[in-house]
C-alpha positions as a Markdown table, in Angstrom:
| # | Residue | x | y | z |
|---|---|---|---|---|
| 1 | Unk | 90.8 | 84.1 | 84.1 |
| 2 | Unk | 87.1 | 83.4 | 84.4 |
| 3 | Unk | 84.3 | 85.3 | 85.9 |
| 4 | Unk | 85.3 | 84.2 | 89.8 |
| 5 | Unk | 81.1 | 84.2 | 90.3 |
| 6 | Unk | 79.4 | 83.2 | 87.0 |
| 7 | Unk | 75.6 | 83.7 | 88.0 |
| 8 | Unk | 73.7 | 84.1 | 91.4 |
| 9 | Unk | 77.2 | 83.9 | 93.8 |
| 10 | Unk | 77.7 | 83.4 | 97.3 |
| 11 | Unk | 79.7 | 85.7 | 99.3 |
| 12 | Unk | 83.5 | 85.4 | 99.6 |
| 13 | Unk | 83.2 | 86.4 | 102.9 |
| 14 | Unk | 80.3 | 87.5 | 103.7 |
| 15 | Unk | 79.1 | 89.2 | 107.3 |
| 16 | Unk | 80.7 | 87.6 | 110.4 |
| 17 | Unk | 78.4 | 86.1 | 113.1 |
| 18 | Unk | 80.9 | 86.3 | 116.2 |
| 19 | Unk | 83.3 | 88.7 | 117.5 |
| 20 | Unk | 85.8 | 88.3 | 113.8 |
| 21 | Unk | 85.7 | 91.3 | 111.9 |
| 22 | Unk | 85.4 | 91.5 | 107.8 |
| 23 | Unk | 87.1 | 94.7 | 106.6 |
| 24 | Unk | 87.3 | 95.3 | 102.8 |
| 25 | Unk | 89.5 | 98.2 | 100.8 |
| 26 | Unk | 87.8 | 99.0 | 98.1 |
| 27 | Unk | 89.4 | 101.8 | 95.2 |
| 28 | Unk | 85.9 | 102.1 | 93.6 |
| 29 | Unk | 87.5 | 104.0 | 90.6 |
| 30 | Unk | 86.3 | 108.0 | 90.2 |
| 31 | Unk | 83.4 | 108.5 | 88.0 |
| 32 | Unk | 84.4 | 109.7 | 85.1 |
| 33 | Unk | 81.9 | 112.4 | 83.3 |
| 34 | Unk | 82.6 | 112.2 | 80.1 |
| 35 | Unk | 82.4 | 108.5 | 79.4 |
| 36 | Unk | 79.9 | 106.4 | 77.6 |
| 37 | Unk | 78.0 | 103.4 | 77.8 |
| 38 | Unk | 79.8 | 100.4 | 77.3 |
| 39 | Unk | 82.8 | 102.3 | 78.1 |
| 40 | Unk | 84.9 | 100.2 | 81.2 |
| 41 | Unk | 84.9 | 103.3 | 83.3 |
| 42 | Unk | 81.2 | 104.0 | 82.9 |
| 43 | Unk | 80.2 | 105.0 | 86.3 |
| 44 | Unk | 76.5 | 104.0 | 85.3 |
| 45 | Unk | 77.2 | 100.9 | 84.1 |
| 46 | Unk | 79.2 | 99.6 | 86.9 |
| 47 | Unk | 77.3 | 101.0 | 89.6 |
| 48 | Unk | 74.8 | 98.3 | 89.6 |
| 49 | Unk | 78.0 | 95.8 | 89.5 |
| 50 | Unk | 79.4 | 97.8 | 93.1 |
| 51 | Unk | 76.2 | 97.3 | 94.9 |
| 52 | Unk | 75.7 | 93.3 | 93.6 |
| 53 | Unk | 78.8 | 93.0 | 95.4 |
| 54 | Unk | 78.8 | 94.8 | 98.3 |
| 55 | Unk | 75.1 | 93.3 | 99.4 |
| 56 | Unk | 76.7 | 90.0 | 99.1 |
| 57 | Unk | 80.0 | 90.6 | 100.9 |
| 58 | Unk | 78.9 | 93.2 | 103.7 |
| 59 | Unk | 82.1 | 94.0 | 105.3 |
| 60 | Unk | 82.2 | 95.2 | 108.9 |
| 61 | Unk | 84.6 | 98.3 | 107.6 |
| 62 | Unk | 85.2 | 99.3 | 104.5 |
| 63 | Unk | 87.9 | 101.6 | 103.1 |
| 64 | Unk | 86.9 | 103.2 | 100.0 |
| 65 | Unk | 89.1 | 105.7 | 97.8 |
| 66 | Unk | 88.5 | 107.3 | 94.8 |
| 67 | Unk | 84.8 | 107.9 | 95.5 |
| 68 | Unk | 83.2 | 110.9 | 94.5 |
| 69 | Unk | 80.1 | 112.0 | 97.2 |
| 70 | Unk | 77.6 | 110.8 | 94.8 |
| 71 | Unk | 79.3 | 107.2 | 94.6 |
| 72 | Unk | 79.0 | 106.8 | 98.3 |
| 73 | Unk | 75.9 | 107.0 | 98.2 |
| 74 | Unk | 76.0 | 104.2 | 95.9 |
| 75 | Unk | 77.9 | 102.2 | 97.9 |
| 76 | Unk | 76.2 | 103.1 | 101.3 |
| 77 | Unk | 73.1 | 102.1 | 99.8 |
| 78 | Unk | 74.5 | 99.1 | 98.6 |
| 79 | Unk | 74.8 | 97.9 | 102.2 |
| 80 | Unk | 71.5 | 99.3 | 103.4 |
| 81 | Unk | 70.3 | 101.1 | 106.1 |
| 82 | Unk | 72.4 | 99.7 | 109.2 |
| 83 | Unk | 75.7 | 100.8 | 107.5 |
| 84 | Unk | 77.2 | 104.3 | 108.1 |
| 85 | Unk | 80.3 | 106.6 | 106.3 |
| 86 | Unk | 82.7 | 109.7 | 107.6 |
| 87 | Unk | 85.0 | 111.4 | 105.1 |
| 88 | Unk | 85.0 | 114.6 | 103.4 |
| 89 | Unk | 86.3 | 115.2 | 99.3 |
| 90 | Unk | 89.8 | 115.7 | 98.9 |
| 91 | Unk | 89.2 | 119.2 | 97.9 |
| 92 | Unk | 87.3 | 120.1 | 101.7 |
| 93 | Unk | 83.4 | 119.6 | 101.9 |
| 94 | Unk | 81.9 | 117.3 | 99.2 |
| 95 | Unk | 84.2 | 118.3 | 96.6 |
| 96 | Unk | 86.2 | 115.7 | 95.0 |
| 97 | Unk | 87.8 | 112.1 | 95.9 |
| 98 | Unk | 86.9 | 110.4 | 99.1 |
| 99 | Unk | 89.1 | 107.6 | 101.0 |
| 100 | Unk | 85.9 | 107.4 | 102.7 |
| 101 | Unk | 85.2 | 104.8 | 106.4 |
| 102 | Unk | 82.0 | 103.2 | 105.7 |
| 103 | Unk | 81.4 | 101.0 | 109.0 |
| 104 | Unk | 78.5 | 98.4 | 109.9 |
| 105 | Unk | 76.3 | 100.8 | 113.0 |
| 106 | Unk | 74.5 | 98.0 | 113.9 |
| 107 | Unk | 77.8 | 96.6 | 115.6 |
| 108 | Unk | 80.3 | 99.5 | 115.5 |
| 109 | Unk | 79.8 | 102.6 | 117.6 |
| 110 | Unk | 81.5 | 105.5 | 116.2 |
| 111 | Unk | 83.4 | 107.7 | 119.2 |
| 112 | Unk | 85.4 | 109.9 | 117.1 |
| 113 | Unk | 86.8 | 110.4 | 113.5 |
| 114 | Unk | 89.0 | 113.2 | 111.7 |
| 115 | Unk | 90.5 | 113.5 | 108.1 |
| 116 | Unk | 93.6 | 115.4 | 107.3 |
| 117 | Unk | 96.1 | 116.0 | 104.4 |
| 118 | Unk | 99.1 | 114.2 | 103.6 |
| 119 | Unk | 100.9 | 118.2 | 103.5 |
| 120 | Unk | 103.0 | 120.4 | 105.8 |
| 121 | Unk | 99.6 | 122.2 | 106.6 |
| 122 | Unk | 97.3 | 119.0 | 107.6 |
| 123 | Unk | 94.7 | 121.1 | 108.1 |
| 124 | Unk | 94.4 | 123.1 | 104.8 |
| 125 | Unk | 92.2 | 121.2 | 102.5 |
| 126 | Unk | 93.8 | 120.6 | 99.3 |
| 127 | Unk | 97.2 | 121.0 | 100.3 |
| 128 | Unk | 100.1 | 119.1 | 99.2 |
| 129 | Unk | 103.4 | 118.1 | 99.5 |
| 130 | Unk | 103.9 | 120.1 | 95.8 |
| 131 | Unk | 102.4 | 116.5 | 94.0 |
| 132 | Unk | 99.8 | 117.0 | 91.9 |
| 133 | Unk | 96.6 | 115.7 | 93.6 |
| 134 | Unk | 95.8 | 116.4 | 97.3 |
| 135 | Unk | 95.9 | 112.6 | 99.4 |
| 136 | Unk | 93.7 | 112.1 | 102.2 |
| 137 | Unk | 93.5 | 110.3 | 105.5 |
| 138 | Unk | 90.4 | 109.4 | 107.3 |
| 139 | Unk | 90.4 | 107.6 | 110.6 |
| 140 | Unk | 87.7 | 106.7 | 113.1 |
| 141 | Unk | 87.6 | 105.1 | 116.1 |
| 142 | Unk | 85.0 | 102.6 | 117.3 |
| 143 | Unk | 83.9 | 100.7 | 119.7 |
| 144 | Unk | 82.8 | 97.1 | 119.0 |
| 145 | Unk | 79.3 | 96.3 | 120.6 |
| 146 | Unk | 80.1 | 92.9 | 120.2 |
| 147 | Unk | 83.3 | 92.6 | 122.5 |
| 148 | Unk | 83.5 | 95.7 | 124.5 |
| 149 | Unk | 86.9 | 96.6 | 122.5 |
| 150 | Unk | 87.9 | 99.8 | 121.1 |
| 151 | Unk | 89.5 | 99.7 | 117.7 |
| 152 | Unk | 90.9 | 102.1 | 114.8 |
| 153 | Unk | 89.8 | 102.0 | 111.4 |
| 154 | Unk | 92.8 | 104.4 | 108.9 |
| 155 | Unk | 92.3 | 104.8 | 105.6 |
| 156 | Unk | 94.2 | 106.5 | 102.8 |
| 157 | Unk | 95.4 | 106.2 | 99.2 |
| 158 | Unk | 98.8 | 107.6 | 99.0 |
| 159 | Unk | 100.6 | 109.4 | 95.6 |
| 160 | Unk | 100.5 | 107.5 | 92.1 |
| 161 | Unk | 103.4 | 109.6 | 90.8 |
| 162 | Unk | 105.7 | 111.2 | 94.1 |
| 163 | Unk | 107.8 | 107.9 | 95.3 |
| 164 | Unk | 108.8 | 111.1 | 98.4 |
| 165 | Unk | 105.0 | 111.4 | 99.0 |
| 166 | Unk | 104.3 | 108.1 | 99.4 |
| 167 | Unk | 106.9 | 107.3 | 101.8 |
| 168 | Unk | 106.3 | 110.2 | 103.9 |
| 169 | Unk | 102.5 | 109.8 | 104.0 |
| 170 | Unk | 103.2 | 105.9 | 105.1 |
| 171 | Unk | 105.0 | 107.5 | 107.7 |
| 172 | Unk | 102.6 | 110.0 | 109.0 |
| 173 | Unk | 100.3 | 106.9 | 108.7 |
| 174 | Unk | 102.5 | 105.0 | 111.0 |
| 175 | Unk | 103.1 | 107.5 | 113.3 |
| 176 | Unk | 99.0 | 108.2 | 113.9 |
| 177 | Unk | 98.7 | 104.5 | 114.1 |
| 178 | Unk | 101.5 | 103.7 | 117.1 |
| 179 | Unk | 100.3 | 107.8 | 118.7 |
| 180 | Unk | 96.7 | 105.9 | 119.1 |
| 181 | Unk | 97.7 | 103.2 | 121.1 |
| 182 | Unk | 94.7 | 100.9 | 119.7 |
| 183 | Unk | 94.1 | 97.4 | 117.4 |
| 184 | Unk | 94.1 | 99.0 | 114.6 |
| 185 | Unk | 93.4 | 98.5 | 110.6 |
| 186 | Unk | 94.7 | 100.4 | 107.7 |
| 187 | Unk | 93.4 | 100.3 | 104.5 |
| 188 | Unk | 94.7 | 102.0 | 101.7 |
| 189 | Unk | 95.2 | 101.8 | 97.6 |
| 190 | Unk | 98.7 | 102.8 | 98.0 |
| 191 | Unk | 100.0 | 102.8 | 94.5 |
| 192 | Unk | 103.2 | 100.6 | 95.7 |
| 193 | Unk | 103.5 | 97.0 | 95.3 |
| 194 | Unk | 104.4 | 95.0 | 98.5 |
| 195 | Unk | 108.0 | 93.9 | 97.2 |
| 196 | Unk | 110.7 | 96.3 | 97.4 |
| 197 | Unk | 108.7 | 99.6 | 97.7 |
| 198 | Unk | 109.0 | 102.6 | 100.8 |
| 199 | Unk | 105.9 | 102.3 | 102.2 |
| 200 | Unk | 106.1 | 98.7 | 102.2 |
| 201 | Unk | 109.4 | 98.8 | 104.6 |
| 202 | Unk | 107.8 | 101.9 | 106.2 |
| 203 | Unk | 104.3 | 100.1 | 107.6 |
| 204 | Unk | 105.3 | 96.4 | 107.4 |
| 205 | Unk | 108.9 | 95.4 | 107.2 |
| 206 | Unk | 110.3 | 98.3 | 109.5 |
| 207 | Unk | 107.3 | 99.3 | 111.3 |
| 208 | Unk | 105.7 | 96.4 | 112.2 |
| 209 | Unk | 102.4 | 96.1 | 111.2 |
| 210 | Unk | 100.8 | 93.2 | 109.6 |
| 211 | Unk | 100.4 | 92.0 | 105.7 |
| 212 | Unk | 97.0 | 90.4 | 106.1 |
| 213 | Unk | 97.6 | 88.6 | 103.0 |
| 214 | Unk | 100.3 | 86.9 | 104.2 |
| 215 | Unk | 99.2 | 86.5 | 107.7 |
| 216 | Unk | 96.5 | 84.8 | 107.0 |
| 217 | Unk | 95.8 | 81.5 | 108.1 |
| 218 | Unk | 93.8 | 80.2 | 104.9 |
| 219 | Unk | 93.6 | 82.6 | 101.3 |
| 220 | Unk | 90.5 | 82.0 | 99.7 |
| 221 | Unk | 91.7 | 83.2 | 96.6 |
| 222 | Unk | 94.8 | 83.0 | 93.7 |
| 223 | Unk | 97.2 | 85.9 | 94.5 |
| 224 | Unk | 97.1 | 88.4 | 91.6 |
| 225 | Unk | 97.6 | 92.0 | 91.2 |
| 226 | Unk | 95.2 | 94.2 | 92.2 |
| 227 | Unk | 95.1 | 97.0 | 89.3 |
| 228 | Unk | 94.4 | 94.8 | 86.7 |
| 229 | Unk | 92.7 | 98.0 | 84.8 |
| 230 | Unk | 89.5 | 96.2 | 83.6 |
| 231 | Unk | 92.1 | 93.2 | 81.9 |
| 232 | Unk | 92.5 | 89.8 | 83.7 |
| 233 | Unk | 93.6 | 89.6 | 86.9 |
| 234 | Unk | 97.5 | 88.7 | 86.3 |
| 235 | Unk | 99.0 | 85.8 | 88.6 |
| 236 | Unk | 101.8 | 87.1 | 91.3 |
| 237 | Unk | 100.9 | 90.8 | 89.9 |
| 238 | Unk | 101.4 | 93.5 | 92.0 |
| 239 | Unk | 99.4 | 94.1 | 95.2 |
| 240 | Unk | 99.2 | 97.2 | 95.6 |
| 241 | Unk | 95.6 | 97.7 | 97.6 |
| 242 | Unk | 96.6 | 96.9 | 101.0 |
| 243 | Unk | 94.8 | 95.4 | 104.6 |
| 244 | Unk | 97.1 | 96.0 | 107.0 |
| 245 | Unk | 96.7 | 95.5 | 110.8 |
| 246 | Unk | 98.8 | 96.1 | 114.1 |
| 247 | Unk | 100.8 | 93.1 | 115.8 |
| 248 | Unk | 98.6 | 90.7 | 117.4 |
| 249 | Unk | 95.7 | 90.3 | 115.2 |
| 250 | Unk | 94.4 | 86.9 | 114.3 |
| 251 | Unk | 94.1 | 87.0 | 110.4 |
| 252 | Unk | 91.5 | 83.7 | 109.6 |
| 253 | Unk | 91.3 | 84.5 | 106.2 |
| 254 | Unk | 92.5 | 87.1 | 102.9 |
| 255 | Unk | 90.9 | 87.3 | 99.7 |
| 256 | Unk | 91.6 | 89.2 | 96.4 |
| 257 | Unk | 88.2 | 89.5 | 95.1 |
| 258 | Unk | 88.3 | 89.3 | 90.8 |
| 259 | Unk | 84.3 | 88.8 | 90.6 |
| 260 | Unk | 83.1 | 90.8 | 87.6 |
| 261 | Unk | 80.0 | 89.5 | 85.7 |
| 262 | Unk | 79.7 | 89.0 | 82.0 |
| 263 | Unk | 83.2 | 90.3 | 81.5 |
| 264 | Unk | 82.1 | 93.7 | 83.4 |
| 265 | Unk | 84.5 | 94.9 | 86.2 |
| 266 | Unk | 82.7 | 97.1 | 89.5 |
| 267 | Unk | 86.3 | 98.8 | 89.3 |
| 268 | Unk | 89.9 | 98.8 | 87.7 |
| 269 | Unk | 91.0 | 97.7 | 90.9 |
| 270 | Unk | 90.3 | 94.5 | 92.8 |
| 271 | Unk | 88.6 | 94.5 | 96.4 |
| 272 | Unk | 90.8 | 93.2 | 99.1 |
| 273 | Unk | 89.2 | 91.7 | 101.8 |
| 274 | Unk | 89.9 | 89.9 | 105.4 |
| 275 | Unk | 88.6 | 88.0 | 107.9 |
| 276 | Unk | 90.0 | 88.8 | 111.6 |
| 277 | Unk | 90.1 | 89.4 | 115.2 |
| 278 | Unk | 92.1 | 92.1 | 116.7 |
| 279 | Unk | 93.9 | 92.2 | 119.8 |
């Protein structure tokens, strides 16, 4: 597949100029300290790649995991001085992965946010439910300057190895998400593909919240997996970086983002992005 922006590229997306919002999930892929240049997961060397393509998308919210602190500030900067993030490291404080909110302050005013751990002690950093890595949720919740509306922004990336601890963090998730009583968005690298898998049935096919990719009323883009770990993008792969929204929303459009320049990926994973009003 070829470079989906060869040269100087317009945004996918781009910043909305009404009351539609563009959320992006984004698994910005930990910066690994031993690598070298030249190396696919060479933080430097794809950094530059991150911010060329957050400056020209400019989501409204962004859900970003996998991001050390350093990284955000990457990312933060990429958008510039109107653009905000909440999140601590997965191992309390700074320390370790973020599945970090970043949110546009010119329009979104931030009333209240919290992180917790996908555990039987929520509120221990680093705990676990006896998987390997500790997983994360951040949520905020904002009001929209633009229409008066409160909203929630959730953000997570469940397990890549316990099936059990993805399920059951999908169904904390849903649980936060129906307790809030809000429009609400959850983005997530959830290391499950769509067909077949827990958290699928758990959010979506069970709980009722909404695939934006196949809600949407125009994709801008082929579908392809999402991990396709610095190799071309693979037709009908899995999807397994999710937008998901609660019943209701408009969904205008869904995009799988595969722009990489001069065979360079920003990431091993593929933005997601969407276009959409929430009611």
């Amino acid at each position: 597949m070829p470079d989906a922006f060869p040269g100087p590229a317009a945004p996918l997306v781009g910043a909305p100029d009404d009351d539609l919002l563009h959320v992006m999930s984004l698994n910005v892929r930990v910066a690994i300290d031993d690598t070298t240049s030249g190396s696919p997961d060479h933080w430097p060397d794809r950094a530059p790649l991150v911010t060329e393509l957050l400056a020209r998308e400019r989501p409204t919210l962004l859900g970003v995991q996998e991001a050390r602190f350093g990284q955000l500030t990457t990312v933060a900067g990429a958008l510039g001085d109107g653009y905000r993030w909440v999140g601590h490291g997965r191992e309390g404080g700074a320390a370790g992965e973020h599945a970090a909110i970043v949110y546009d302050a010119r329009r979104l005013t931030l009333l209240w946010w919290d992180q917790y751990w996908l555990s039987d002690t929520p509120r221990l950093a680093g705990s676990t439910w006896d998987h390997v890595y500790p997983r994360v949720v951040t949520w905020a919740r904002f009001r929209d300057e633009r229409t008066g509306r409160e909203l929630l922004h959730v953000n997570s990336h469940l397990d890549h190895e316990s099936a059990d601890a993805r399920e059951r963090g999908a169904r904390v998730v849903l649980g936060e998400i129906a307790s809030a009583g809000l429009p609400a968005v959850f983005t997530a690298d959830t290391n499950a593909p769509t067909e077949g898998s827990a958290p699928y049935d758990v959010l979506v096919t069970d709980g009722g919240l909404l695939d934006t990719w196949r809600a949407a009323a125009e994709r801008l883009t082929p579908e392809v997996g999402t991990f396709p770990d610095y190799g071309d993008p693979v037709p009908g792969g899995e999807r397994i970086d999710w937008i998901l929204t609660t019943a209701g929303a408009e969904v205008r459009t869904a995009a799988i983002n595969t722009w990489r320049r001069d065979g360079r990926w920003p990431s091993d994973h593929t933005p997601v992005q969407a276009l959409l009003r929430l009611s």
